[in-house]
PyMOL Python script that loads the backbone (N, CA, C, O; Angstrom):
from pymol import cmd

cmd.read_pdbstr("""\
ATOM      1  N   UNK A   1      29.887  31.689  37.576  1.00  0.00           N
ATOM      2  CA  UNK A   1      29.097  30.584  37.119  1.00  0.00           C
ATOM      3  C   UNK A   1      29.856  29.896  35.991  1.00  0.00           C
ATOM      4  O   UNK A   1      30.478  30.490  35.110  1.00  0.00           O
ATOM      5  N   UNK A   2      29.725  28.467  36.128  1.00  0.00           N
ATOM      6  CA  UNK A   2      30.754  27.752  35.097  1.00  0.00           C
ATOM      7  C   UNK A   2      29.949  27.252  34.401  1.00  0.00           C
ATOM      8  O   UNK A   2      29.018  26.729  35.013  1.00  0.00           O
ATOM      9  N   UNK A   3      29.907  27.170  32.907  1.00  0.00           N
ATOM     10  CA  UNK A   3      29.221  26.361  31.465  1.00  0.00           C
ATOM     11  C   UNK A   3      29.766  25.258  30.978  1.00  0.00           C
ATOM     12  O   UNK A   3      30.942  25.120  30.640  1.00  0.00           O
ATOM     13  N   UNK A   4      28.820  24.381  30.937  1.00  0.00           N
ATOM     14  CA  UNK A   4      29.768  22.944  30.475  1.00  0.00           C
ATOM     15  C   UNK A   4      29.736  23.113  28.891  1.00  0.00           C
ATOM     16  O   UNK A   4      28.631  23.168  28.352  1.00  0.00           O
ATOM     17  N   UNK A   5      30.610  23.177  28.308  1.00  0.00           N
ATOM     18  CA  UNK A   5      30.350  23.007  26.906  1.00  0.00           C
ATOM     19  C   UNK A   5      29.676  21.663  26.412  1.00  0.00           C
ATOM     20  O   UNK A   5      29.992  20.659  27.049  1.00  0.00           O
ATOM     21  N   UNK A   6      28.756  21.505  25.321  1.00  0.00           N
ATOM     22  CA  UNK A   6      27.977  20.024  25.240  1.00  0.00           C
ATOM     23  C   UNK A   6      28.806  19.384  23.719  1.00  0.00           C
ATOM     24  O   UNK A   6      28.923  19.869  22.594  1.00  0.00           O
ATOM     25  N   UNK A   7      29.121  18.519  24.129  1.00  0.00           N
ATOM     26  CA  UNK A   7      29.771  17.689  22.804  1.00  0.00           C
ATOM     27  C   UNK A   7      29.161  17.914  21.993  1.00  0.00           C
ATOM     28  O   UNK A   7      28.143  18.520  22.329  1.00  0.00           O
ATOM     29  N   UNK A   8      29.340  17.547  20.039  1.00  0.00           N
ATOM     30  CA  UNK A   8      28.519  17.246  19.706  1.00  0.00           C
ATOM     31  C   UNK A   8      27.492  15.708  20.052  1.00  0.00           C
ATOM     32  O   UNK A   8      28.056  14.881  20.769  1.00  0.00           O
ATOM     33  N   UNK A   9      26.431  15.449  19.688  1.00  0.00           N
ATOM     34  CA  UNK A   9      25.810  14.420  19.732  1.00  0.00           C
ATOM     35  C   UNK A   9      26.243  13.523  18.548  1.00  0.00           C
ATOM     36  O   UNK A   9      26.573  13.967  17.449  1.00  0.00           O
ATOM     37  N   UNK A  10      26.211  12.310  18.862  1.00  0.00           N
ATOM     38  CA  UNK A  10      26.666  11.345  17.664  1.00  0.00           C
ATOM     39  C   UNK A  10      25.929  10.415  17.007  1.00  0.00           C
ATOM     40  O   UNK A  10      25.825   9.331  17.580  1.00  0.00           O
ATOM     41  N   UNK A  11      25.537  10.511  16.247  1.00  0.00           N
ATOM     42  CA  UNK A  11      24.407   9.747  15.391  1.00  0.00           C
ATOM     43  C   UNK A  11      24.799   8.333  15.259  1.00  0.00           C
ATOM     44  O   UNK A  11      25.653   8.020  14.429  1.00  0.00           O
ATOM     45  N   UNK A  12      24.203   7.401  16.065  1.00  0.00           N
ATOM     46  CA  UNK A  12      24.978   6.255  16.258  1.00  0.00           C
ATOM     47  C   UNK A  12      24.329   5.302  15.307  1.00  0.00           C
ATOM     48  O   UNK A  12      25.104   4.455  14.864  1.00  0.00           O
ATOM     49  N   UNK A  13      22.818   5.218  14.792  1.00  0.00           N
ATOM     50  CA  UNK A  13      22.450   5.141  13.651  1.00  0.00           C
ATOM     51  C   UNK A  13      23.080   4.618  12.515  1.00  0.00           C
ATOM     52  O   UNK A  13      23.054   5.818  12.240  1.00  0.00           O
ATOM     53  N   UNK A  14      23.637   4.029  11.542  1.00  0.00           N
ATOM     54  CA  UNK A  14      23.931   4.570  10.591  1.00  0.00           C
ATOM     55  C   UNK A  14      22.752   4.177   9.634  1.00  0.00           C
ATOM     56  O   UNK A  14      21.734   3.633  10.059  1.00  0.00           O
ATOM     57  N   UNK A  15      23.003   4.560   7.996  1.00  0.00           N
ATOM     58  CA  UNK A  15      21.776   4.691   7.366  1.00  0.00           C
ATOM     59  C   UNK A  15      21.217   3.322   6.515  1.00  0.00           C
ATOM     60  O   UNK A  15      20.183   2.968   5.949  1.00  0.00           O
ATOM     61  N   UNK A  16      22.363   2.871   6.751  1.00  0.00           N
ATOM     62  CA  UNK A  16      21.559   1.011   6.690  1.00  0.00           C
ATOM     63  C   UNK A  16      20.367   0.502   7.441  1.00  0.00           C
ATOM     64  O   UNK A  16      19.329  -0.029   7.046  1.00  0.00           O
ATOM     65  N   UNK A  17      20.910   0.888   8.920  1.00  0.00           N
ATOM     66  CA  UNK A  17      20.262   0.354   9.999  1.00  0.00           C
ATOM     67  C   UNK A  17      18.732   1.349   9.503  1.00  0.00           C
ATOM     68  O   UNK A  17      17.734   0.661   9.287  1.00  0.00           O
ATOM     69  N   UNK A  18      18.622   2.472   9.381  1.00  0.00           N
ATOM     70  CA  UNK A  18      17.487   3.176   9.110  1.00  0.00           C
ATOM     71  C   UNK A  18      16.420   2.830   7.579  1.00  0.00           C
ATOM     72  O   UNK A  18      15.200   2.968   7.492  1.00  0.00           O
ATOM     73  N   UNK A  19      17.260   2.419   6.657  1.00  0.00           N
ATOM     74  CA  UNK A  19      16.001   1.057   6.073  1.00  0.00           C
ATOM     75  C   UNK A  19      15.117   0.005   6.255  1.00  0.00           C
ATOM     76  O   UNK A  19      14.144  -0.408   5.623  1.00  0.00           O
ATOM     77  N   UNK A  20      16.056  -0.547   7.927  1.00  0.00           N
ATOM     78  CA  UNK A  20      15.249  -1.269   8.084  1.00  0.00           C
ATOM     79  C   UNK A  20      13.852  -1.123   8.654  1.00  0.00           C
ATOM     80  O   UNK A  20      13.172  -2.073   9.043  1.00  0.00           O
ATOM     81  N   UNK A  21      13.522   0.018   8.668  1.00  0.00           N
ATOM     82  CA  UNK A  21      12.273   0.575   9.243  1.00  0.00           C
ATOM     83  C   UNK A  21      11.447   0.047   9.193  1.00  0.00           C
ATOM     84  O   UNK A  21      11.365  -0.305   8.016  1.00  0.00           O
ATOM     85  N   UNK A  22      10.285  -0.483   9.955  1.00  0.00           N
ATOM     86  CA  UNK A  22       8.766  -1.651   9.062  1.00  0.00           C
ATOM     87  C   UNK A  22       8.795  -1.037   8.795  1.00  0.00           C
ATOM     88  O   UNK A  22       9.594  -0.885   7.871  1.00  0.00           O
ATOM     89  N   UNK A  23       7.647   0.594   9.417  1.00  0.00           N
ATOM     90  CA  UNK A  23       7.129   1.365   8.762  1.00  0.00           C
ATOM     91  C   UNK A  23       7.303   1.759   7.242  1.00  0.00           C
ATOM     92  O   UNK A  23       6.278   1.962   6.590  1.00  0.00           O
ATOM     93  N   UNK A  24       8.269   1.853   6.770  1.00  0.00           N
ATOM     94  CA  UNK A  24       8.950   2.249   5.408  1.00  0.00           C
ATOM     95  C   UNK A  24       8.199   1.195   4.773  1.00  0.00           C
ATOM     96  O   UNK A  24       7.299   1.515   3.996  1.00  0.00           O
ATOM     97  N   UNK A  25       8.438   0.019   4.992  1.00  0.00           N
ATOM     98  CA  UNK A  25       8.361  -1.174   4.000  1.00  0.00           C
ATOM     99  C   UNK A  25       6.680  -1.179   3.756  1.00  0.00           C
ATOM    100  O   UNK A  25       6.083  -1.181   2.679  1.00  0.00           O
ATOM    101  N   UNK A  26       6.048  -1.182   5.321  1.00  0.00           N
ATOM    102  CA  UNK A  26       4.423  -1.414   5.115  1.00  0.00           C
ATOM    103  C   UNK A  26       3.731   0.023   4.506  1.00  0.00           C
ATOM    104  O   UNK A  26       2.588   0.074   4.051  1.00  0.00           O
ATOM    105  N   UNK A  27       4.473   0.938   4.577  1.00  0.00           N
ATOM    106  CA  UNK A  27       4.118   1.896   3.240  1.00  0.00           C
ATOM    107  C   UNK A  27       4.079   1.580   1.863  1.00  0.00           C
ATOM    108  O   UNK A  27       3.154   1.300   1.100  1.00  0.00           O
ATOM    109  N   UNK A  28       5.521   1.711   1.701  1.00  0.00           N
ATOM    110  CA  UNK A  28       5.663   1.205  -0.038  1.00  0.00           C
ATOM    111  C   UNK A  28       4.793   0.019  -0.422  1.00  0.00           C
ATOM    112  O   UNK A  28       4.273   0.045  -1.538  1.00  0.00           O
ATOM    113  N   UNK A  29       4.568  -1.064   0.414  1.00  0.00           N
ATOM    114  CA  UNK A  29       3.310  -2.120   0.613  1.00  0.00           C
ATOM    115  C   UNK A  29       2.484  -1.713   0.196  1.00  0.00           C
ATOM    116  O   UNK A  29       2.125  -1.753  -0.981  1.00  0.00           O
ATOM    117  N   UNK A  30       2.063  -1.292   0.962  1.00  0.00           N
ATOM    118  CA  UNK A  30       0.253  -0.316   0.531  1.00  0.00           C
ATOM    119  C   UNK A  30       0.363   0.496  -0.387  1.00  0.00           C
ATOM    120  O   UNK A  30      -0.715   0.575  -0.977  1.00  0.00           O
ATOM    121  N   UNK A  31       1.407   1.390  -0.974  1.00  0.00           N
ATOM    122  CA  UNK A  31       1.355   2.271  -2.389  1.00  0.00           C
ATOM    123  C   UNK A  31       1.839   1.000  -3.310  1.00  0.00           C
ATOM    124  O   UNK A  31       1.767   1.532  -4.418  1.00  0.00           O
ATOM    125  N   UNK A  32       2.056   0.348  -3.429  1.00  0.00           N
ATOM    126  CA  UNK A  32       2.270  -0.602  -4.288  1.00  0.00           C
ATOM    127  C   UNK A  32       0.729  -1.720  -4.401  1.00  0.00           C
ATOM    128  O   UNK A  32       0.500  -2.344  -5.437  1.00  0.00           O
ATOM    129  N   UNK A  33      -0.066  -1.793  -3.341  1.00  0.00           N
ATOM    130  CA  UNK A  33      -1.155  -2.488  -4.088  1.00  0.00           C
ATOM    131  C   UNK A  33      -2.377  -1.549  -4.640  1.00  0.00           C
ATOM    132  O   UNK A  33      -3.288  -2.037  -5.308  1.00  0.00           O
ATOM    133  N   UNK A  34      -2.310  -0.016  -4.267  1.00  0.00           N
ATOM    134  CA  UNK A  34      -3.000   0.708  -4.625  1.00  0.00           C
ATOM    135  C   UNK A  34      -2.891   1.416  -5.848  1.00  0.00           C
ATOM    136  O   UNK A  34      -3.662   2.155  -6.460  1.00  0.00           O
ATOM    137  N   UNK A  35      -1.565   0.944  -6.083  1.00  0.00           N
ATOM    138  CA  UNK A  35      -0.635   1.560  -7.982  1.00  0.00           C
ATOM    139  C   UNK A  35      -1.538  -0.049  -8.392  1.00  0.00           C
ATOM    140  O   UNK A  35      -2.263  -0.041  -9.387  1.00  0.00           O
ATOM    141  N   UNK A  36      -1.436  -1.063  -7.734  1.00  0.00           N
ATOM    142  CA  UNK A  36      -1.651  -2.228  -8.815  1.00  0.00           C
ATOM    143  C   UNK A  36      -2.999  -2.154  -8.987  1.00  0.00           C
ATOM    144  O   UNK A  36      -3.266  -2.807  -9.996  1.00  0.00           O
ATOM    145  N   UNK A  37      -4.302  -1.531  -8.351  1.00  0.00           N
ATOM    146  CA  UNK A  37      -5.775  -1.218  -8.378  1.00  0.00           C
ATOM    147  C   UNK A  37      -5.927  -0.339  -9.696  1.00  0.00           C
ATOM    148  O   UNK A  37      -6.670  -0.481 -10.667  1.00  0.00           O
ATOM    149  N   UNK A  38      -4.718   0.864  -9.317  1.00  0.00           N
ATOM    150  CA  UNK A  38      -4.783   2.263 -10.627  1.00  0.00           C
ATOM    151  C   UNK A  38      -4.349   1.266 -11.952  1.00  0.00           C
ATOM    152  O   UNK A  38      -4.903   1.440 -13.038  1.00  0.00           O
ATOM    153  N   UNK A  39      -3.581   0.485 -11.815  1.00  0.00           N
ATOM    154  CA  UNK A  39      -3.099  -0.067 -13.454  1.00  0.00           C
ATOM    155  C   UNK A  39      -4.133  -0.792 -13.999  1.00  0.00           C
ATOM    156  O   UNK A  39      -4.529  -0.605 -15.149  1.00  0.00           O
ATOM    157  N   UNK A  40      -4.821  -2.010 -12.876  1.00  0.00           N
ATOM    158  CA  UNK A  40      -5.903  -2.630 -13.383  1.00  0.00           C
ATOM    159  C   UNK A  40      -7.291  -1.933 -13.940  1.00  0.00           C
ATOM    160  O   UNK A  40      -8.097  -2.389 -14.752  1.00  0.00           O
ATOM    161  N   UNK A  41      -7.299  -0.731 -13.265  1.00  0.00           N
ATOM    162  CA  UNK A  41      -8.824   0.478 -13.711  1.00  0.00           C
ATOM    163  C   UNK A  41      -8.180   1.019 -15.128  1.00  0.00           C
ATOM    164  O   UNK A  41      -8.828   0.938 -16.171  1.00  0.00           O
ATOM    165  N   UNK A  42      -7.004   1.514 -15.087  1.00  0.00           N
ATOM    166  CA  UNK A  42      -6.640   1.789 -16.568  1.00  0.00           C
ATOM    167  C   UNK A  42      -6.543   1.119 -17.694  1.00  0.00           C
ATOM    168  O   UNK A  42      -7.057   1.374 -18.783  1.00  0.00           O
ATOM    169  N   UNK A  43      -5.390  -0.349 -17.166  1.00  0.00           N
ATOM    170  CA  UNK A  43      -5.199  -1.006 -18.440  1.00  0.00           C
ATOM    171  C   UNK A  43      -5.886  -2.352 -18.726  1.00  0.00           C
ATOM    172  O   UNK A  43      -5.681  -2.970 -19.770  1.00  0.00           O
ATOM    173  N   UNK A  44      -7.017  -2.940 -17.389  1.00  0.00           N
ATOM    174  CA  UNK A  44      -7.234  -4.258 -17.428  1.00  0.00           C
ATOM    175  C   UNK A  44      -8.546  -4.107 -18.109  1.00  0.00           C
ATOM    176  O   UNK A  44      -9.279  -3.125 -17.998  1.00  0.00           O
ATOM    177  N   UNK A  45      -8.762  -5.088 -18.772  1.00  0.00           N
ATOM    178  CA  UNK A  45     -10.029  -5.645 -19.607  1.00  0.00           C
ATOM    179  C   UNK A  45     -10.996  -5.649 -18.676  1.00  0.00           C
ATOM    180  O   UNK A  45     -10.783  -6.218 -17.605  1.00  0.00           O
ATOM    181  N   UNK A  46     -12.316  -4.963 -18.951  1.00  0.00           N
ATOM    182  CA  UNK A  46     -13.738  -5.429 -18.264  1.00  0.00           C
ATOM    183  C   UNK A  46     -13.962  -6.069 -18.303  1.00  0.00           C
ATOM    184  O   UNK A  46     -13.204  -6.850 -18.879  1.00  0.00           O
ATOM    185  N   UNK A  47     -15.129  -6.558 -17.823  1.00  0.00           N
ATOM    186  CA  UNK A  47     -15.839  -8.017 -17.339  1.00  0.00           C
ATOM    187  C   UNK A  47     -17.466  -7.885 -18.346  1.00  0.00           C
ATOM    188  O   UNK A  47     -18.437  -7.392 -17.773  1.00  0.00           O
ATOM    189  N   UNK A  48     -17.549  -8.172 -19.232  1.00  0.00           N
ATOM    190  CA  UNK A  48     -18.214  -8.045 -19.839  1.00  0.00           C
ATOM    191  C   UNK A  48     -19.809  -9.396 -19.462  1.00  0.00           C
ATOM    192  O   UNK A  48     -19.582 -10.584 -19.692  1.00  0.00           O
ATOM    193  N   UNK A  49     -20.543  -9.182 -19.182  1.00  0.00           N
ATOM    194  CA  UNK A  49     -21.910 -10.155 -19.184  1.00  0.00           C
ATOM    195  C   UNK A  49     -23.278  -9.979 -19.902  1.00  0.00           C
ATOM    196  O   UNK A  49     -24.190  -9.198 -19.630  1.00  0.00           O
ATOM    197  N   UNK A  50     -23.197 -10.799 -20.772  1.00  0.00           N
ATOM    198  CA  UNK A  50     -24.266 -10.964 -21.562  1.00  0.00           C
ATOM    199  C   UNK A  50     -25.547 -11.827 -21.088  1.00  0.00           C
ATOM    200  O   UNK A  50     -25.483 -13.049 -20.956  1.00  0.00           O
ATOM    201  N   UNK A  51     -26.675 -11.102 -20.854  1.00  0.00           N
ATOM    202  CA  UNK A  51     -27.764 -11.806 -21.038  1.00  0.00           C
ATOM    203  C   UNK A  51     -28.760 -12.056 -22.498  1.00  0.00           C
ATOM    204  O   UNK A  51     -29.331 -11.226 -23.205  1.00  0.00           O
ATOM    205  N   UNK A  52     -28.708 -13.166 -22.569  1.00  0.00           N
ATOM    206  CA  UNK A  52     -29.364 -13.522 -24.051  1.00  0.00           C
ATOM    207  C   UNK A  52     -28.207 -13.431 -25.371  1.00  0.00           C
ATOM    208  O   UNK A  52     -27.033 -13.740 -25.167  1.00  0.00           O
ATOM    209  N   UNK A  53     -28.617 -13.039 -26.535  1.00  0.00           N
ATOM    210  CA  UNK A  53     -28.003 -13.036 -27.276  1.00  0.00           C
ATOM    211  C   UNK A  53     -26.907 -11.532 -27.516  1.00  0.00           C
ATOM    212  O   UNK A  53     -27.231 -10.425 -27.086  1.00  0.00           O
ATOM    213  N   UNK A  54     -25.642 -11.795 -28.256  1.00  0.00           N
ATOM    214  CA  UNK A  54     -24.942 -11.121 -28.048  1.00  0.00           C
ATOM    215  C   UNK A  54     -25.193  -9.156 -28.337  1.00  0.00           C
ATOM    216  O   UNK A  54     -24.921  -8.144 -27.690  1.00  0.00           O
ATOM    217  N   UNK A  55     -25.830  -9.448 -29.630  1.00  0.00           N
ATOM    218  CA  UNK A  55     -26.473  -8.082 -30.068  1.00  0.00           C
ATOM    219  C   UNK A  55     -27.699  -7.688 -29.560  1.00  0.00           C
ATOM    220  O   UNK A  55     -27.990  -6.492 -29.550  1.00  0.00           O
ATOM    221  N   UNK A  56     -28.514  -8.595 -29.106  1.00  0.00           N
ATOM    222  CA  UNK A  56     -29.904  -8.262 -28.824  1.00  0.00           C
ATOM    223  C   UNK A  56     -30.059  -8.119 -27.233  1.00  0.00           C
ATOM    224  O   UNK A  56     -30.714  -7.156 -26.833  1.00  0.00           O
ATOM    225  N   UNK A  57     -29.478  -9.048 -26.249  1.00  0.00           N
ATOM    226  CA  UNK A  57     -29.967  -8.833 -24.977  1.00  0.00           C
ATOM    227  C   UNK A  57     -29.235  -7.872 -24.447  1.00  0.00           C
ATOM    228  O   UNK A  57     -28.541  -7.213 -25.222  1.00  0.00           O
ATOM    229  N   UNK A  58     -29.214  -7.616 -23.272  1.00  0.00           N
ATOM    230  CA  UNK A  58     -28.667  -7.195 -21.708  1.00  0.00           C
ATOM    231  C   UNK A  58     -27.182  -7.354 -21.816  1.00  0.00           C
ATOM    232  O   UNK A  58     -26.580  -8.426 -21.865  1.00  0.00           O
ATOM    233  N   UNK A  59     -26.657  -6.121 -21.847  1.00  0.00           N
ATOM    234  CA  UNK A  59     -25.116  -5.987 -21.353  1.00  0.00           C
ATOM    235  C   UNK A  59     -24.543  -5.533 -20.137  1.00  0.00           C
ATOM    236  O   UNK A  59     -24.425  -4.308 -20.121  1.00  0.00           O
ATOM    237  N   UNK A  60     -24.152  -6.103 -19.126  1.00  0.00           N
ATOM    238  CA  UNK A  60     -22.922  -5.259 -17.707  1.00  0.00           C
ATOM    239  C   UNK A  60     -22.106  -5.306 -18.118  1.00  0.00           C
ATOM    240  O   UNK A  60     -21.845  -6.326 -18.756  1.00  0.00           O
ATOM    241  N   UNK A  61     -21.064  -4.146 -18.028  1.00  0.00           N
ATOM    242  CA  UNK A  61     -19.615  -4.265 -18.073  1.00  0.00           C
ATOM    243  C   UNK A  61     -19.760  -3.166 -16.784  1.00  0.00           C
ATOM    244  O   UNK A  61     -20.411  -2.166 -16.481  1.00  0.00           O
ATOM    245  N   UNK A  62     -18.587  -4.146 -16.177  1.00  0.00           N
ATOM    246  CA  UNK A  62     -17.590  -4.208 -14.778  1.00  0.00           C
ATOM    247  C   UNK A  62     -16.541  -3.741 -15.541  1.00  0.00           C
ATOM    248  O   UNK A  62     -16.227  -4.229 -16.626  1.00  0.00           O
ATOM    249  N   UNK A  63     -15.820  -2.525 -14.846  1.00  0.00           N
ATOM    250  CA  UNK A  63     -14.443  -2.939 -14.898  1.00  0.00           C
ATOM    251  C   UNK A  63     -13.801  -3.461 -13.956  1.00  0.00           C
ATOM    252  O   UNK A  63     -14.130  -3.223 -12.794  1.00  0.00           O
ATOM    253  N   UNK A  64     -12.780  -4.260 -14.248  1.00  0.00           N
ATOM    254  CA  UNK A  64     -11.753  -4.928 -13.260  1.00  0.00           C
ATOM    255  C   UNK A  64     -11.233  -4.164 -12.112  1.00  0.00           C
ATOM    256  O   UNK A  64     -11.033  -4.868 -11.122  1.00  0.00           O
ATOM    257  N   UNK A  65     -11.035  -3.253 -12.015  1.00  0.00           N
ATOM    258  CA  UNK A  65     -10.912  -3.019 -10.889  1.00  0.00           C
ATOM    259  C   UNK A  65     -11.195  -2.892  -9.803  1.00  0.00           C
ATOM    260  O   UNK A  65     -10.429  -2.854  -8.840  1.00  0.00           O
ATOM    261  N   UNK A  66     -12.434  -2.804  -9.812  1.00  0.00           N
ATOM    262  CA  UNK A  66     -13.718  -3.384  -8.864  1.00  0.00           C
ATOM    263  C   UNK A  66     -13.583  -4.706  -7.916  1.00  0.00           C
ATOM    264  O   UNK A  66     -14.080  -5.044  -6.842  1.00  0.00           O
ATOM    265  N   UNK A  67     -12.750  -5.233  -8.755  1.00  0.00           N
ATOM    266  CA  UNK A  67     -13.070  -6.682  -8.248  1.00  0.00           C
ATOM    267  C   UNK A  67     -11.544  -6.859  -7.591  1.00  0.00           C
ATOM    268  O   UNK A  67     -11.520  -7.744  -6.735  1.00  0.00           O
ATOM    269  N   UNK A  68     -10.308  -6.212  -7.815  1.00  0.00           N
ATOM    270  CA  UNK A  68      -9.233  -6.192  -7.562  1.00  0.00           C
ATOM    271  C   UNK A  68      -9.349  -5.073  -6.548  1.00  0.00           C
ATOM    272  O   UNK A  68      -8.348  -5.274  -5.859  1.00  0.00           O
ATOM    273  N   UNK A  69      -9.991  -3.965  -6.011  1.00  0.00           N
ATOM    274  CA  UNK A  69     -10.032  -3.009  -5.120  1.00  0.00           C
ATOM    275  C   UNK A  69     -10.258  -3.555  -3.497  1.00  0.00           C
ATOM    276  O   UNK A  69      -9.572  -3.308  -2.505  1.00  0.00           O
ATOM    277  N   UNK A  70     -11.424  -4.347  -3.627  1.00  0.00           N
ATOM    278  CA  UNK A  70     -11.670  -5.312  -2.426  1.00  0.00           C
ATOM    279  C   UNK A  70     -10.430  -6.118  -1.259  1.00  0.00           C
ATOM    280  O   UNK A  70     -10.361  -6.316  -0.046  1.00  0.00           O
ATOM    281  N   UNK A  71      -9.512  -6.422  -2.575  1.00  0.00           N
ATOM    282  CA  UNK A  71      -8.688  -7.132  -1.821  1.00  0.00           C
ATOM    283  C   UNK A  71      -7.489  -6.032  -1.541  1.00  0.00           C
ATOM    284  O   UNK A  71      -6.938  -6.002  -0.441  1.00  0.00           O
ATOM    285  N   UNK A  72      -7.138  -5.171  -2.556  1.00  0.00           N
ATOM    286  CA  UNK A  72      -6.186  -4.331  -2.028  1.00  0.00           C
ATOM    287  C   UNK A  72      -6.358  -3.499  -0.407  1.00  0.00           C
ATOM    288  O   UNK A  72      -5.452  -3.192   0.367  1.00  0.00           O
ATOM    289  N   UNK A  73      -7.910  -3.277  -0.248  1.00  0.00           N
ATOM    290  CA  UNK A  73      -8.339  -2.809   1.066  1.00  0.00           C
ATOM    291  C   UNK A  73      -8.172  -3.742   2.068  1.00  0.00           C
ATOM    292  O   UNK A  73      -8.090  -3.131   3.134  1.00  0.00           O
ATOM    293  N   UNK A  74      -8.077  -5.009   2.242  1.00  0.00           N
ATOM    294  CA  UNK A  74      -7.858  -6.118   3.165  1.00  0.00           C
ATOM    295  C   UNK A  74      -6.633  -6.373   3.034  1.00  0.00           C
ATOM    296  O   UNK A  74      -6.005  -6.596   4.068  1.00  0.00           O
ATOM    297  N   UNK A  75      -5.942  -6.418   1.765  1.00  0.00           N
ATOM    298  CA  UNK A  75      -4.583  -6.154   2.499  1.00  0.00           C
ATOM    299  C   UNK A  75      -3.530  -5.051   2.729  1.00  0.00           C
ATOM    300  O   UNK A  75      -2.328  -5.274   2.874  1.00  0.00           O
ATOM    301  N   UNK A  76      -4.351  -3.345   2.753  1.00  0.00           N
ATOM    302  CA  UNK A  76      -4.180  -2.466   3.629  1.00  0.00           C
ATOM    303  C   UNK A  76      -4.100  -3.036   5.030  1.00  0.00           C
ATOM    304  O   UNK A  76      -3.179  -3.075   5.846  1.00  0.00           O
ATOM    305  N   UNK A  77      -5.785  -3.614   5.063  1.00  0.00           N
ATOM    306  CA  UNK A  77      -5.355  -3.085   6.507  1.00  0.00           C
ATOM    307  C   UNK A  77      -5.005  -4.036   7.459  1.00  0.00           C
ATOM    308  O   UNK A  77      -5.029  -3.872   8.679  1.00  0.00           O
ATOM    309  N   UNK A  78      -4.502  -5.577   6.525  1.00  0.00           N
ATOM    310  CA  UNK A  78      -3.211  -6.432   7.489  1.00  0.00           C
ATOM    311  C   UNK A  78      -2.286  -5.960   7.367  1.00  0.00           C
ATOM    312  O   UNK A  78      -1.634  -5.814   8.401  1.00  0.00           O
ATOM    313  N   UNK A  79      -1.717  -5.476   6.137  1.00  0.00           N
ATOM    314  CA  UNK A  79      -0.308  -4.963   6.566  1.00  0.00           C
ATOM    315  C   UNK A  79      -0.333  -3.202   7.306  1.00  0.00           C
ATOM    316  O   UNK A  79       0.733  -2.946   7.866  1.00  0.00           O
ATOM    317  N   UNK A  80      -1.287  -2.151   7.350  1.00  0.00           N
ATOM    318  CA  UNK A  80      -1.468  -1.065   8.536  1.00  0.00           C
ATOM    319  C   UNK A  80      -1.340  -2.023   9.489  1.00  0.00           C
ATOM    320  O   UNK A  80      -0.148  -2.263   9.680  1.00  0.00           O
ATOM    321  N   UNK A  81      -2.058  -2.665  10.161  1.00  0.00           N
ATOM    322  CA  UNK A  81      -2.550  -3.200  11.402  1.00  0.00           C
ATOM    323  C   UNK A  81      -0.892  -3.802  11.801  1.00  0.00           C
ATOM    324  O   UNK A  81      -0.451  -3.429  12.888  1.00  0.00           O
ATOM    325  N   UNK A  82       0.122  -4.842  10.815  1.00  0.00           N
ATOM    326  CA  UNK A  82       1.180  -5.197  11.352  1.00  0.00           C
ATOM    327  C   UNK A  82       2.305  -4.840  11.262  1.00  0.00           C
ATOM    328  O   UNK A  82       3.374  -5.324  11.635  1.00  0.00           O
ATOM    329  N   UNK A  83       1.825  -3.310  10.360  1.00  0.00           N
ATOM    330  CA  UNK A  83       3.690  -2.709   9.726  1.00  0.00           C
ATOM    331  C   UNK A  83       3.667  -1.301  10.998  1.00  0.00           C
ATOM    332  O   UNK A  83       4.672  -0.807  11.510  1.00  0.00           O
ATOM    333  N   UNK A  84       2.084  -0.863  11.291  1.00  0.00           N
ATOM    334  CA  UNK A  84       2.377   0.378  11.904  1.00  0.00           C
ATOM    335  C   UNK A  84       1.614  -0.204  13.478  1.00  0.00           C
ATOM    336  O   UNK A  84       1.853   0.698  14.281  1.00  0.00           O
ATOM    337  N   UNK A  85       1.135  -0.877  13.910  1.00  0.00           N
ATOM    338  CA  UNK A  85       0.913  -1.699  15.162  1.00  0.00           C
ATOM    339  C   UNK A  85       1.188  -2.207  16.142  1.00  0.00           C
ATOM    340  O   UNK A  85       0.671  -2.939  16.986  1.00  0.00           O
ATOM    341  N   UNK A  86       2.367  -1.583  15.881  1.00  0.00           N
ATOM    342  CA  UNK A  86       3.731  -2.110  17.367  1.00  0.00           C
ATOM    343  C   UNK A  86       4.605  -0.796  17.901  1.00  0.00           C
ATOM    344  O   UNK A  86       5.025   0.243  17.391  1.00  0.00           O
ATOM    345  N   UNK A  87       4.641  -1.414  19.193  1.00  0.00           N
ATOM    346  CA  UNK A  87       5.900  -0.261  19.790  1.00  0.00           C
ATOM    347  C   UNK A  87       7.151  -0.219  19.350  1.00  0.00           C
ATOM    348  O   UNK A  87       7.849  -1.193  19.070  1.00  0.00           O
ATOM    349  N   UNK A  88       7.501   1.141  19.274  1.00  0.00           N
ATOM    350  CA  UNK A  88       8.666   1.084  19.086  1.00  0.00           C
ATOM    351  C   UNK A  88       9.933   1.076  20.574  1.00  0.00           C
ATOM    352  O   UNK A  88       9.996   1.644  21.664  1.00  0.00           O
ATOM    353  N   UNK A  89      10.820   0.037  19.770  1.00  0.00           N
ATOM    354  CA  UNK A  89      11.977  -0.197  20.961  1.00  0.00           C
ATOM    355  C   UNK A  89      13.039   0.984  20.733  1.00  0.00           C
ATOM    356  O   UNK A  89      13.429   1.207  19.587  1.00  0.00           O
ATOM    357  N   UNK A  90      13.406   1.578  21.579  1.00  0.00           N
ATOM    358  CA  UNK A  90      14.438   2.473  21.423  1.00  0.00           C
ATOM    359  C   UNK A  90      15.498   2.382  22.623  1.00  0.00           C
ATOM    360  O   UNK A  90      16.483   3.119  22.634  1.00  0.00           O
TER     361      UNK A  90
END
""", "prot")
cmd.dss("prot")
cmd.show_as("cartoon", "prot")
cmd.util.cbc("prot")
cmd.orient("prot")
């Protein structure tokens, strides 16, 4: 019985071409608007609303991030829907 010996395989790849990944990019995407939600809950000013006078009536405080969370979730999930949403060509 005869054995073919198997070449090595050659990684034709190189590691440029493998940055260009969407996937990669629509990740760091989405950890990047969800770091910008965490900075605004930490470092952004509330939303302060007064009813009536300043010492005497009704106070809400919002914090900002609340209001900045909304949109980071909508644009999750356009960029999920168009970074991880396609076939891959191989």
């Amino acid at each position: 019985m005869t054995t073919i010996p198997h070449e090595p395989v050659q990684d034709t790849e190189r590691r440029s071409l493998r940055l260009l990944v969407p996937e990669m990019w629509a990740s760091l995407a989405i950890v990047a608007m969800w770091l910008a939600v965490l900075f605004a809950a930490i470092y952004g000013p509330d939303l302060v609303s007064a009813n009536g006078v300043a010492d005497i009536g009704e106070r809400t405080t919002v914090p900002s991030a609340v209001l900045v969370a909304p949109f980071a979730f909508l644009g999750t999930w356009v960029v999920a829907k168009y970074g991880f949403g396609h076939e891959r060509k191989e």
